[in-house]
Each structure stands twice: as C-alpha cells, then as structure tokens.
C-alpha positions as CSV (number, residue, x, y, z in Angstrom):
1,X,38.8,79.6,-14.8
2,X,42.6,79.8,-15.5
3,X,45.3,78.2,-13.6
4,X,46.4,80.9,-11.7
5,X,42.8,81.7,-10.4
6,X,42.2,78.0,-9.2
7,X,46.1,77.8,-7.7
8,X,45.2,80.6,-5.6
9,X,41.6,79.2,-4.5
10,X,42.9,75.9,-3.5
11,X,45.7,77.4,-1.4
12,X,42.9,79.9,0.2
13,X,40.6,76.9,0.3
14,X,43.3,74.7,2.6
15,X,44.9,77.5,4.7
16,X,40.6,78.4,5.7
17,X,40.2,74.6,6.2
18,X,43.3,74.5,8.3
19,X,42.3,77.7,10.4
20,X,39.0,77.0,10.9
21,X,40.2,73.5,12.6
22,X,43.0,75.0,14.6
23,X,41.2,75.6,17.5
24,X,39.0,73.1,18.2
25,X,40.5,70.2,17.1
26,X,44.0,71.2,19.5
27,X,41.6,72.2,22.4
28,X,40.2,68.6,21.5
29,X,43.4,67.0,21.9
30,X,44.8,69.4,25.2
31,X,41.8,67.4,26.7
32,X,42.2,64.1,25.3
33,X,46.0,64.2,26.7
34,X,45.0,65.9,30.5
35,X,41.7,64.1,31.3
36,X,41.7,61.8,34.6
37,X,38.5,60.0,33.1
38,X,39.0,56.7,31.0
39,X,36.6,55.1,28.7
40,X,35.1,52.0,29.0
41,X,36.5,50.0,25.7
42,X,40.3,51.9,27.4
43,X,39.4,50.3,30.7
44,X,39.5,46.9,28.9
45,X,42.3,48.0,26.6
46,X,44.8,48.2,30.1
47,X,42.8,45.6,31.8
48,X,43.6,43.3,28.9
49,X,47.6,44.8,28.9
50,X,48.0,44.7,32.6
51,X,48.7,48.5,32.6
52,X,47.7,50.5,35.9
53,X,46.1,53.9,34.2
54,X,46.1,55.9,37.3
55,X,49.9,55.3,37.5
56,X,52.4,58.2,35.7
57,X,56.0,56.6,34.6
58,X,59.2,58.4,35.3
59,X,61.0,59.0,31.4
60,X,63.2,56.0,31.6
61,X,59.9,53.9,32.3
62,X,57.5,55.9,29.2
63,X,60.7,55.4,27.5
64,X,61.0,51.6,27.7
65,X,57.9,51.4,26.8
66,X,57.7,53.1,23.9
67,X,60.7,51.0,22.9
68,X,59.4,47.5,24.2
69,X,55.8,48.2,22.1
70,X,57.6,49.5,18.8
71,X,60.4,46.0,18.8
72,X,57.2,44.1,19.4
73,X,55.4,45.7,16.5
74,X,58.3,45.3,14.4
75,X,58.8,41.6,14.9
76,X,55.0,41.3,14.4
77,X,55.0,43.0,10.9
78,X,58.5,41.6,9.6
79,X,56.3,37.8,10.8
80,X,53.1,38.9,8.8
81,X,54.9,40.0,5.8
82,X,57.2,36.4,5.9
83,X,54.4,34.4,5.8
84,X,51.6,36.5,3.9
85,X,50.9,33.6,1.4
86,X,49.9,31.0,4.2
87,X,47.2,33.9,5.4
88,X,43.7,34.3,3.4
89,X,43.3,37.6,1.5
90,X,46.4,37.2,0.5
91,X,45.4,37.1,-3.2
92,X,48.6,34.6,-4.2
93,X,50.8,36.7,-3.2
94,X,54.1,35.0,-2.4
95,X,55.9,35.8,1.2
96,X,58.0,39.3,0.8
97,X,61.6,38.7,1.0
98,X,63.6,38.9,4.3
99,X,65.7,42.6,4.1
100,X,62.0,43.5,2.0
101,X,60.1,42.1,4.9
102,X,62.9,44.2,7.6
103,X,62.9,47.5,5.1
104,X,59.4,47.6,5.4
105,X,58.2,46.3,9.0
106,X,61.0,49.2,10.2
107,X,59.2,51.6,7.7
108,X,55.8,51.5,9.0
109,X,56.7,51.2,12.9
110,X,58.4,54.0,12.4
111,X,55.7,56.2,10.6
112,X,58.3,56.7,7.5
113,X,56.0,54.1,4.9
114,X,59.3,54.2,2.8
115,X,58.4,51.6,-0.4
116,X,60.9,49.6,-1.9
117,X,57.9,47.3,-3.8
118,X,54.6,48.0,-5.3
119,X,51.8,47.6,-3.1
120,X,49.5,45.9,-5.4
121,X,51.9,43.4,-6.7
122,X,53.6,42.5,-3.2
123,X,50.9,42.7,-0.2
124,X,48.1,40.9,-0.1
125,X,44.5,42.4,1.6
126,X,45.3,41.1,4.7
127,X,48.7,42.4,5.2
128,X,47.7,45.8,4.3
129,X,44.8,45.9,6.6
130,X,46.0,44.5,9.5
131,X,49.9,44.8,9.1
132,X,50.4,48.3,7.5
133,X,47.1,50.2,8.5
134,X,47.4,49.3,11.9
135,X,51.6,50.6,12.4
136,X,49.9,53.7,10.9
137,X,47.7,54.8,13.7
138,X,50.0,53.4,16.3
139,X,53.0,55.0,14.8
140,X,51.0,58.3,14.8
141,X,49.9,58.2,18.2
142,X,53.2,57.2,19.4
143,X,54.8,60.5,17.7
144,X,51.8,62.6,19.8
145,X,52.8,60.4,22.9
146,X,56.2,61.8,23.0
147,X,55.2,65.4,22.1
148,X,52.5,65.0,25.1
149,X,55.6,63.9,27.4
150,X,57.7,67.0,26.8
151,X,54.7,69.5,27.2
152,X,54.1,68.1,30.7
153,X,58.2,68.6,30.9
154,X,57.1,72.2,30.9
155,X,54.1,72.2,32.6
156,X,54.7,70.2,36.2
157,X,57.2,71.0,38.5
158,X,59.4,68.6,40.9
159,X,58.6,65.2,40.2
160,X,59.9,62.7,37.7
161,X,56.5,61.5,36.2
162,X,55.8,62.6,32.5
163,X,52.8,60.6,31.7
164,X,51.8,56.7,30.9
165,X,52.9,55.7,27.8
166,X,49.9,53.2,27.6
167,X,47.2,55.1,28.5
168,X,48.9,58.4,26.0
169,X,48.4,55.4,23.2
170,X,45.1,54.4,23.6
171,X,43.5,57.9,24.2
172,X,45.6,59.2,20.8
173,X,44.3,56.2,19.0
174,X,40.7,55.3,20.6
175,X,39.6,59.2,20.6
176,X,41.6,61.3,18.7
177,X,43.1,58.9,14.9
178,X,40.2,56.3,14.8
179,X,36.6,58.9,14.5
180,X,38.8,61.1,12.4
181,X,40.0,58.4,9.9
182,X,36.4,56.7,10.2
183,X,34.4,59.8,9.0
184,X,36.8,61.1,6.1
185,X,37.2,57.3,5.1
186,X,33.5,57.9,4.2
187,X,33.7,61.0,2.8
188,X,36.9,59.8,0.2
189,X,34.3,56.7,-0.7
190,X,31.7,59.2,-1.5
191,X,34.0,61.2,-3.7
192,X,35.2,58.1,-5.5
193,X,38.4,56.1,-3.5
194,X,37.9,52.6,-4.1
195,X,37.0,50.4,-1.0
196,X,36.2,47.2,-1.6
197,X,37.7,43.0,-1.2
198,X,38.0,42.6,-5.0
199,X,40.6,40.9,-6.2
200,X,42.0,41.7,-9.4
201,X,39.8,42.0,-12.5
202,X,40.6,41.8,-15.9
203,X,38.9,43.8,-18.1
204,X,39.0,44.6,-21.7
205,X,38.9,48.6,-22.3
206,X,37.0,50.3,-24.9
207,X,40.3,50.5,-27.8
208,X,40.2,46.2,-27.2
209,X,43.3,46.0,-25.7
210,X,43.2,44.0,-21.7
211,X,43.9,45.4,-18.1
212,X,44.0,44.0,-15.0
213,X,43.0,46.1,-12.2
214,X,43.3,45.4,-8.5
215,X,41.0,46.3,-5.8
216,X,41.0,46.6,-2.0
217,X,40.3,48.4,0.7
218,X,42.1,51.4,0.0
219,X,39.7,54.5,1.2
220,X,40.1,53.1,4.8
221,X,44.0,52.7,4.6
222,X,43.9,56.3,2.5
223,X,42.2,58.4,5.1
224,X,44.8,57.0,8.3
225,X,47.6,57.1,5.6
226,X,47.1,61.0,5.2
227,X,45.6,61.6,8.8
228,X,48.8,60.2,10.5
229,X,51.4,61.7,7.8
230,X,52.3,58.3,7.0
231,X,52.3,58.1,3.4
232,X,52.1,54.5,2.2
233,X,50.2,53.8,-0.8
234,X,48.3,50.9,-1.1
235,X,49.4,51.5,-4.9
236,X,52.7,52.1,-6.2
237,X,51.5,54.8,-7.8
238,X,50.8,56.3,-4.4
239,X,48.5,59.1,-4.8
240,X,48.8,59.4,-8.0
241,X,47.0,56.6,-8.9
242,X,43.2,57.2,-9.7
243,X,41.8,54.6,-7.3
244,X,43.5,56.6,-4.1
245,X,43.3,59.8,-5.5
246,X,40.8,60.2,-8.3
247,X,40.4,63.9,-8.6
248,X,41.0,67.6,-7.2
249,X,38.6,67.7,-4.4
250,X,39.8,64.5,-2.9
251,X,43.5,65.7,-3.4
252,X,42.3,68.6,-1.5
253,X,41.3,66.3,1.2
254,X,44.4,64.8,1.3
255,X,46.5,67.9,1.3
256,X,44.2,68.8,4.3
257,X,44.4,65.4,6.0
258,X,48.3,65.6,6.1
259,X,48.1,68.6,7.7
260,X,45.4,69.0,10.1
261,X,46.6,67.6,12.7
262,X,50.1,68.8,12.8
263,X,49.1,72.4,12.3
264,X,46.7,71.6,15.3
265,X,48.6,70.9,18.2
266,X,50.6,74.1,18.6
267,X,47.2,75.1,20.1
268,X,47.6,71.8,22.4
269,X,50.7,73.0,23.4
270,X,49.5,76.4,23.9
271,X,46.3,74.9,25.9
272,X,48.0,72.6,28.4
273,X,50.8,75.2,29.4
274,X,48.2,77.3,30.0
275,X,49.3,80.3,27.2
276,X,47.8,80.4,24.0
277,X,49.8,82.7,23.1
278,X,53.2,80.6,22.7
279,X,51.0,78.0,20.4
280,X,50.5,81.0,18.6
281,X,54.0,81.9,18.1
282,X,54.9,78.3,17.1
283,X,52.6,77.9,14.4
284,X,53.3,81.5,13.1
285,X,57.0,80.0,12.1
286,X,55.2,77.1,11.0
287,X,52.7,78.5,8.7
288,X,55.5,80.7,7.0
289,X,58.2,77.9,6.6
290,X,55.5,76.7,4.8
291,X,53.7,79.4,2.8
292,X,57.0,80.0,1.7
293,X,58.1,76.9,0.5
294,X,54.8,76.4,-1.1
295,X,55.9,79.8,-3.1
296,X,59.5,78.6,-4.5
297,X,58.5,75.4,-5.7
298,X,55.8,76.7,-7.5
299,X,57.3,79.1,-9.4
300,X,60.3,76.9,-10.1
301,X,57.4,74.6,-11.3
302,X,55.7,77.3,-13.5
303,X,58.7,79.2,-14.8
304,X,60.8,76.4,-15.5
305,X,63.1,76.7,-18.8
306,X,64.6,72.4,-17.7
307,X,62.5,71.5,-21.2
308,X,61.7,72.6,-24.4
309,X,58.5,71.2,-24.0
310,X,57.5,72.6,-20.5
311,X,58.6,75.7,-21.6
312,X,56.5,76.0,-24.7
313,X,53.7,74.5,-22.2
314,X,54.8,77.8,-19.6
315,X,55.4,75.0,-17.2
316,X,57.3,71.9,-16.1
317,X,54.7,69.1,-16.5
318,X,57.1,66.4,-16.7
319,X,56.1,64.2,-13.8
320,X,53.2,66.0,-12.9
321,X,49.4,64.0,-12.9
322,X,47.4,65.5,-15.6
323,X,44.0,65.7,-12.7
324,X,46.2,68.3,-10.5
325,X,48.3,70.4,-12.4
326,X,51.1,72.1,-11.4
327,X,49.4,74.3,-8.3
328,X,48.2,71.3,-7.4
329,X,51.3,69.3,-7.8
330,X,53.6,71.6,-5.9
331,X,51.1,71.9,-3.2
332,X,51.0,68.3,-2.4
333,X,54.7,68.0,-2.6
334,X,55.8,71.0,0.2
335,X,52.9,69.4,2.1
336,X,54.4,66.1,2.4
337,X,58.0,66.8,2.4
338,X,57.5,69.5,5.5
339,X,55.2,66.7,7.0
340,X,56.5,63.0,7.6
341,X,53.9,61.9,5.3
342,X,55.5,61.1,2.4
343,X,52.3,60.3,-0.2
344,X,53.3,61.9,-3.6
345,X,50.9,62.8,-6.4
346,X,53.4,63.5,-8.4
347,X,57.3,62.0,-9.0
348,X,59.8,64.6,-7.4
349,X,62.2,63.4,-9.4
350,X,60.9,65.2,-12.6
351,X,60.9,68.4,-11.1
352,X,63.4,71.2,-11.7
353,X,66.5,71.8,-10.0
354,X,65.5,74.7,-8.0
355,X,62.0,72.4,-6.7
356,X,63.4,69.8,-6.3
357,X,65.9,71.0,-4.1
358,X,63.6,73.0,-2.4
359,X,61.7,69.3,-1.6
360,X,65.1,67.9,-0.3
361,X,65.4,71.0,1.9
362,X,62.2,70.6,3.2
363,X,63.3,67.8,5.2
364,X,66.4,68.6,6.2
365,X,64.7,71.4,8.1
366,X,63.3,68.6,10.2
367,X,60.6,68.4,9.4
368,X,58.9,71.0,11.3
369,X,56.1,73.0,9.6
370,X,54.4,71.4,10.6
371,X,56.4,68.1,10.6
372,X,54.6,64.9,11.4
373,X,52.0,64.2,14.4
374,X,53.8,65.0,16.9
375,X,57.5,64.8,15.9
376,X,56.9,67.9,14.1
377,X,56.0,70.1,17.1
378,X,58.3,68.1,19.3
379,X,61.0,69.3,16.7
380,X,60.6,72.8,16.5
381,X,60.0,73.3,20.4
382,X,64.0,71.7,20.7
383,X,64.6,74.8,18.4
384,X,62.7,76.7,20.6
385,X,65.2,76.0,23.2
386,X,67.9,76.8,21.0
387,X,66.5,80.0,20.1
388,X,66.3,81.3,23.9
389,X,69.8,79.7,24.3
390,X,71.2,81.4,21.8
391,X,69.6,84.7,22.8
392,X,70.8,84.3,26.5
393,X,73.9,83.9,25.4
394,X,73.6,87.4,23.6
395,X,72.4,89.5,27.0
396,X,74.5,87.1,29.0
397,X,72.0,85.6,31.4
398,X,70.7,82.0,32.0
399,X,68.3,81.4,29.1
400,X,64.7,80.3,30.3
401,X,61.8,78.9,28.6
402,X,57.8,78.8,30.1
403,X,59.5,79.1,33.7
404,X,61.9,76.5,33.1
405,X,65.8,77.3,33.0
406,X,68.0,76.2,30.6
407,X,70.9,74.4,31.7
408,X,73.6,72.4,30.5
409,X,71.7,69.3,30.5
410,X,68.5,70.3,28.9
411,X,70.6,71.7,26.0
412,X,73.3,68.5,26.0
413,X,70.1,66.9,25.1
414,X,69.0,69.3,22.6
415,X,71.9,69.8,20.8
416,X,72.6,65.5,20.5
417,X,69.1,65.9,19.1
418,X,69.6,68.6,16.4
419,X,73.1,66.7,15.3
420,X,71.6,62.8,15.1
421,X,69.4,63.4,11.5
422,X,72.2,65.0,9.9
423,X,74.5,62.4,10.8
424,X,72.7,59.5,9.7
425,X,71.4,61.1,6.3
426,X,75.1,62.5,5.5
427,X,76.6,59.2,6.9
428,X,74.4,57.1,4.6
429,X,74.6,59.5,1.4
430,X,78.1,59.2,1.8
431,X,78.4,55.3,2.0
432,X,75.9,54.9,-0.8
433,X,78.4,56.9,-3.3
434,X,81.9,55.6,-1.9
435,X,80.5,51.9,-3.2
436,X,80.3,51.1,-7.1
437,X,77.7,48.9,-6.3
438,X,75.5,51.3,-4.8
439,X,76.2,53.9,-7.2
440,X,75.1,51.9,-10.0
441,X,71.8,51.8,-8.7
442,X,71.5,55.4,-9.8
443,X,69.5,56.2,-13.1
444,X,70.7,59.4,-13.6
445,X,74.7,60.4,-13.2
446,X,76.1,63.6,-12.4
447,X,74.3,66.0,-9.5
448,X,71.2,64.7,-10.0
449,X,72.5,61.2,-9.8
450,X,73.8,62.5,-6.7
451,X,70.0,64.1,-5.6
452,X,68.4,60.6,-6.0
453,X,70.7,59.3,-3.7
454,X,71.1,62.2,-0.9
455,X,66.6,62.2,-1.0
456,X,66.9,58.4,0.1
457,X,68.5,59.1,3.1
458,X,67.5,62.5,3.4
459,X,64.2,60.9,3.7
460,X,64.7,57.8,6.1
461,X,66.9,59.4,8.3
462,X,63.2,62.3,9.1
463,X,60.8,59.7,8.7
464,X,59.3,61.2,5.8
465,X,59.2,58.0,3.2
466,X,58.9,60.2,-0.2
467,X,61.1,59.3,-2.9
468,X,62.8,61.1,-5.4
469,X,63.0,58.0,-8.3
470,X,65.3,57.1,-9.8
471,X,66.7,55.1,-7.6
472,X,67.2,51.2,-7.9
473,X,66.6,51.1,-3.7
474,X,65.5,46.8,-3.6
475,X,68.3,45.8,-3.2
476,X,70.0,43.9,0.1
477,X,72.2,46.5,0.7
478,X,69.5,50.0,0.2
479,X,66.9,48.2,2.3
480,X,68.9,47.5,4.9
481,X,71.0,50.4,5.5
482,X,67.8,52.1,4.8
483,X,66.4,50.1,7.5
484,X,68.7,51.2,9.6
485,X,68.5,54.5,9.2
486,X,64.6,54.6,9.8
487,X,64.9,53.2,13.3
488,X,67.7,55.2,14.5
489,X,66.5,58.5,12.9
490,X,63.0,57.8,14.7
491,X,63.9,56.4,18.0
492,X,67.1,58.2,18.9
493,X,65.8,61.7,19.2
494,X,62.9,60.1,21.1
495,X,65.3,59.1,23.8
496,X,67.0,62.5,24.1
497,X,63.2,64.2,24.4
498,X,62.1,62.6,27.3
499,X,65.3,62.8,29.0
500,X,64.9,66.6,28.1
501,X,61.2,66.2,29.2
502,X,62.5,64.4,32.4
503,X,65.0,67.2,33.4
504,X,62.5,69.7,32.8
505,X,59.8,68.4,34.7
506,X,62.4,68.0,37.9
507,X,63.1,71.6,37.7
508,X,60.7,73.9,39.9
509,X,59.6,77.1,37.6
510,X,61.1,80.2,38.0
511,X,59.3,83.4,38.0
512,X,59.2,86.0,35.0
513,X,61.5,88.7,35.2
514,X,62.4,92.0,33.4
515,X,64.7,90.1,31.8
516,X,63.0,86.7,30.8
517,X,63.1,86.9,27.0
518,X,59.1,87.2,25.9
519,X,58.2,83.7,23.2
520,X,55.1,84.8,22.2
521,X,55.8,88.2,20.1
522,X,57.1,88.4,16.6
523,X,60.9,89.0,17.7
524,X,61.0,85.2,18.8
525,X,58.9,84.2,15.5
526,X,62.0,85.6,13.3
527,X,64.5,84.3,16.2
528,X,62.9,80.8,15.8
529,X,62.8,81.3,12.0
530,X,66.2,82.3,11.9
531,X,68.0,79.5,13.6
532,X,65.5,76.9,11.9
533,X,67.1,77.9,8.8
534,X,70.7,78.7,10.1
535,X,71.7,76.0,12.8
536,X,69.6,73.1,10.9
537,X,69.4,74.3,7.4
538,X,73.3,74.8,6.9
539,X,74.0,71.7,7.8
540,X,72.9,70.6,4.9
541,X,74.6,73.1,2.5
542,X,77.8,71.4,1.1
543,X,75.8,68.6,0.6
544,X,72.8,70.4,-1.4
545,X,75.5,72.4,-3.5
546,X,76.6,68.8,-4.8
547,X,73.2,67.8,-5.8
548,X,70.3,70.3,-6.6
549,X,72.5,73.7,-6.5
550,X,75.3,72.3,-9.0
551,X,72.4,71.2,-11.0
552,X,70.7,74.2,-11.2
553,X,73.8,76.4,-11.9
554,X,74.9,74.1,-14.8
C-alpha cells in the first residue's frame, strides 16, 4: 500500500470514528450536565466538600468558585513539585526549581501542559500521578463546566442561576473523563504503551553499547492526556517517544482521543437547547476549519522543496517520526494545534514555512475546531454572537441568538473576549524580542527565529502547550512571563463567559420572527466561517508576515 492510499484511510478511518461517536457520546454528556439525580460516591464527594447539590449559583458565585478551586490546585502542585524528593516514587529526583515549579503548576491547572523540562529526568512517579494526571481531568472538566454554564445562559430565562460549579465538576469528572480514560487506558496497554512502577533500567542493546530506560505509568497518564486535550508527555519526547506512542494504530487512538470529545459536544449544545440543528451548524464550521487545515499542511509537508534531501525523498521528513510518516505527522499536528492538547509526534519546528505557519495559525484561530473540552465550543459560540451581530447590523435590526437578544452588554463581553488572547500573545512576542536576553534564547535568527518565539506565546496565551523548538524557554524570565500568560489567557475569558452567560440567562426569550436571522442553514456556516477567519484570524496578520510568511517568500 503506498502513502497516499494509507493517508487517505487514516483520515477516513478518524473522521468515521469521530461520526459514529458524535451522537451518543454528546446526548451522553446533555444528560450528564441536566440530570437532577446524583450518584452515591457524588453524594460523598459534596458531603465531604460541604457543597449543597440541589443549590444553582448566580455567575459571580460559579465564578468564584472556579477561581477559589483552580488557586488552590495551583498552590497544591507548585507544593508537590517543591518538595518531590522528600515524597516516595520519586526515583531521586531532586525538588524542581521555583519559576520551573510556577511554569508548570500554572501549566497544568490551566489544561495548557506547556514543558519547559523533560518529564523523565525531572518528575518523579508520584508527581506525575498524583500532581499532573490529576490537573488533567480537573482542568478538562473545568473547561466543560464553563461551556455547560453559557448553554444554560441560552436555555433558562429570568433568573440569575447558571449551574453549581461543584456538582458541574464532579459529574464531568466521576461520569464523563474517568470510564473514558479507564477503558482506552486498557486498550493503549494492549497495543503496547508502557504502564508499569519501574524505575529506570539499564540495559545493554544488541550493537554492545548501554541505555538506560525509564518506566512508569504512562498508558494511564496517556489516555487522560489525549482525552482532556491536555498534552503533557510523561516523556520529553512527547508522543514521539515509542513508550507513549509505539505505533500507527495507537497514534490513531490518540488523534481520536484529542478529538472526540470536542467534536462531541456541539451535539450537547444542540441537545440541551433543545435544537439539534444549531449543534449541527457548529460542528459543520468546525469539521471544515479542520479538514482544511488538515489539507494545507499536508501538502506543504509532501511538496516541500525547504531541503535537498526532502525533496529527493518527495517530502519534508525532517522532524518527522519514522513510525508515522508524513500523513500521519501532519494529521497529529492540525489535531493538536486546533485542539488545546498540545501532544506532538512530531517537532513543528522542522516543518516548512507554509506548515508551520499554518500550525501557528491554528491557534490564533482560537482554538475552535474543535478547540479544547469545552473552551473550544465555548469559543466559537462567542463568534457565534458576533456573526448574528455583525449580520444585524447589515439589515439593521437587533441581532438575536436562540431567543435571546443581543445587546450591548452581551457583546461588551464578547468582544473583551475575542481581544484578551491576542493581546497577551502579541504583548509577550513583543517583549520577548525588544530584550537581548530573551532573544538569545533563539536557535534560529531571522523569521523563523522570530516563529520560535511568536509559537511560545502563541501557544500559552490558547492553552494549547505545543512547542515549536528551538527555543531555550527555562529560563527565569520565559517561565515566568510564560506563566503568566497561561493563567490570564485561561481564566480571563472565563470571567467574561459567565458574565455573558449571566446576562443571558436574565433575559426572557423573545419569539422568532420573519426577521430573526435562521443559525442552523449553511448561510450562517459560511457567516461563522467567515468572521472566524476575518475578525480573529487578521489579527494575527502583521505578526505572521514577520515570521512564517517572510519565511516562506524568501
């Protein structure tokens, strides 16, 4: 079977996988999210917390919350990773340093999983059990727990209740994160991830020469890590390395496991408001932001001329795993850069100007086809909003969206956040080059100096936590500011969707009308397309023709 041929399979292979999930799984989670019945290991969950379950919070409340639980898990991580070496399973390890230890508790908490170390050199079992795995299930719930807030911004009417916070957590995590992790943890075991509480091993290999390789429980961490589009390794290689990743059915997996979800709860949405149809419409902008990202960075990938040798090979290998291949390659890569996952297989770094800029780009969208659990769909219904805006504007009425106007305040709150991740990822690109310190820290000069740099931010500032390379980023000053950057990209437009959720669910819906704009048929799919890639793709533009543009005209 050629390339080509078993490109196209996989792709067919994934977008069947992802179809044939779309509809259970988000009826699955519509009920998980709307259910009046709690379990019986929840009911000791909020008996344990002191949390009344049959109580909703107003937005300022759900949002306190969220805030209170994410400070505390952050101080809890930032402790664990300080004093790792007095903790068994720590294998030696020595404690992490203090802006490592605050880079990296602010990473996880906020589902980014940015690395400035190497996972099998710095953490120690322990730590990446119960420190890292753990942030990523609550991280990922938390992102669903938002998006849950806003829907029922659409869906109730006159009150100033959008949910529990508490009891949005434990459902996400309890019913929805832990059986799904749980069974394809198995299933990566039984296609060859390593899980185990080795240590490292020294070994001698068959040419004499000695290794040491490091164990762990890695199909466990692997499974949540893809599930919850978190994207730390438990290797530096990421998934690259053999022992997460060891060949193209599990990569398939993973690819799927990224996804799933995300591509899923457009049919939540569409299920608790009551219309199918408008999940429908959502994930149709999703599904071709992404089909056609997954088409320009493969061919750049294929038909590359960046290298004498990739172009005798008719490809760009450089960077690319030798198990997956380019199809492969570029697959994983739109898939995680569209997502907030962040897992590579391959190092973006080494791909060409024209794919690797179509990678930074990715993000700068938002992340929103499908984005991460629940960011991602929160995300592109705030374009949603824009979109019927913008088209009320052009027939001159008050815009409305699912019986809910759109006034001043609801798109105040929109529009503060479309403008905060461009801010912060500009902001810090621009810092990083204006110091010669920072600058030095590139490996490469020029534009794609210039790329390494604009990806860092580019990436904290969505939450996504892929890296271009590069990029000397363990330092005081690139783990800090990057620090930063992850906790204000993740928790500012947090607060301005519930407050939009808030407003909206105060409102009292409005009837339809010959005039209400329709959001389920193809003319809003290309509206929604088309400000996706105007209003929050342009943004971007003077910024990408410094880097990957200049690059790929010189």
């Amino acid at each position: 079977m050629n390339d080509t041929l078993a490109g196209w399979l996989q792709v067919l292979a994934l977008v069947a996988a992802l179809g044939l999930s779309y509809r259970p799984l988000g009826d699955y989670t519509a009920r998980v999210l709307t259910t009046d019945r709690h379990g019986r290991a929840e009911r000791l969950v909020y008996r344990a917390g002191g949390v009344n379950a049959d109580i909703d919070q107003t937005w300022p409340a759900y949002l306190r919350s969220l805030l209170a639980f994410s400070a505390v898990s952050v101080l809890f991580l930032y402790a664990f990773l300080r004093l790792q070496n007095h903790l068994p399973l720590s294998l030696g390890m020595k404690p992490v340093t203090t802006d490592q230890s605050f880079n990296t508790a602010a990473s996880f908490v906020t589902n980014t999983n940015w690395q400035s170390y190497s996972g099998e050199s710095t953490m120690g079992h322990l730590v990446q059990m119960a420190g890292l795995a753990v942030q990523n299930f609550v991280s990922a719930a938390v992102g669903i727990a938002v998006v849950a807030a806003l829907i029922r911004g659409f869906t109730r009417k006159k009150t100033d209740r959008v949910g529990n916070f508490w009891v949005d957590l434990t459902r996400i995590v309890l019913r929805v994160l832990l059986p799904c992790a749980f069974v394809f943890a198995i299933v990566l075991v039984a296609s060859g991830v390593v899980q185990n509480f080795h240590g490292i091993h020294d070994i001698t290999t068959l040419a004499g020469g000695h290794q040491r390789l490091p164990g762990g429980p890695v199909a466990s961490q692997e499974a949540i890590k893809q599930l919850g589009t978190n994207g730390g390794g438990f290797y530096n290689a990421n998934s690259a390395h053999p022992f997460e990743n060891p060949n193209a059915l599990t990569n398939l997996i993973e690819i799927y496991l990224m996804l799933v979800i995300a591509f899923s709860l457009p049919r939540t949405f569409g299920t608790m408001v009551g219309d199918n149809r408008q999940g429908y419409a959502i994930v149709a902008v999703m599904a071709l932001i992404w089909g056609a990202s997954v088409a320009i960075v493969t061919a750049n990938e294929l038909h590359s001329v960046s290298s004498a040798a990739g172009h005798a090979a008719g490809a760009m290998t450089e960077g690319k795993e030798t198990r997956f291949g380019i199809w492969a390659s570029a697959l994983f890569a739109v898939s995680t850069t569209l997502t907030s996952c962040g897992a590579v297989n391959s190092f973006h770094d080494s791909y060409t100007p024209g794919g690797g800029g179509m990678l930074i780009f990715n993000m700068m969208l938002g992340e929103i086809a499908p984005g991460g659990t629940g960011s991602g769909l929160y995300g592109i219904l705030i374009l949603a909003l824009i979109t019927v805006f913008v088209a009320g504007l052009m027939v001159g009425r008050t815009p409305e969206y699912l019986g809910k106007k759109l006034r001043g305040r609801e798109m105040k709150f929109a529009s503060l956040y479309i403008l905060t991740t461009p801010a912060l990822a500009l902001a810090g690109a621009g810092l990083a080059m204006a110091f010669p310190g920072e600058r030095a820290a590139m490996l490469n000069s020029g534009p794609h100096g210039f790329s390494e740099v604009l990806y860092a931010f580019a990436s904290a500032a969505n939450n996504n936590g892929s890296a271009f390379a590069g990029l000397s980023v363990n330092t005081v000053w690139y783990n800090t500011a990057l620090g930063v950057v992850m906790l204000v990209g993740r928790f500012l437009p947090m607060v301005f969707v519930l407050a939009l959720a808030g407003s909206l669910a105060g409102q009292q819906h409005v009837p339809v009308t010959a005039g209400t704009l329709p959001t389920h048929r193809p003319q809003f799919v290309g509206l929604l397309t088309g400000v996706v890639l105007i209003v929050v793709g342009l943004t971007y533009f003077p910024a990408l023709a410094l880097g990957p543009l200049a690059e790929g005209l010189h």
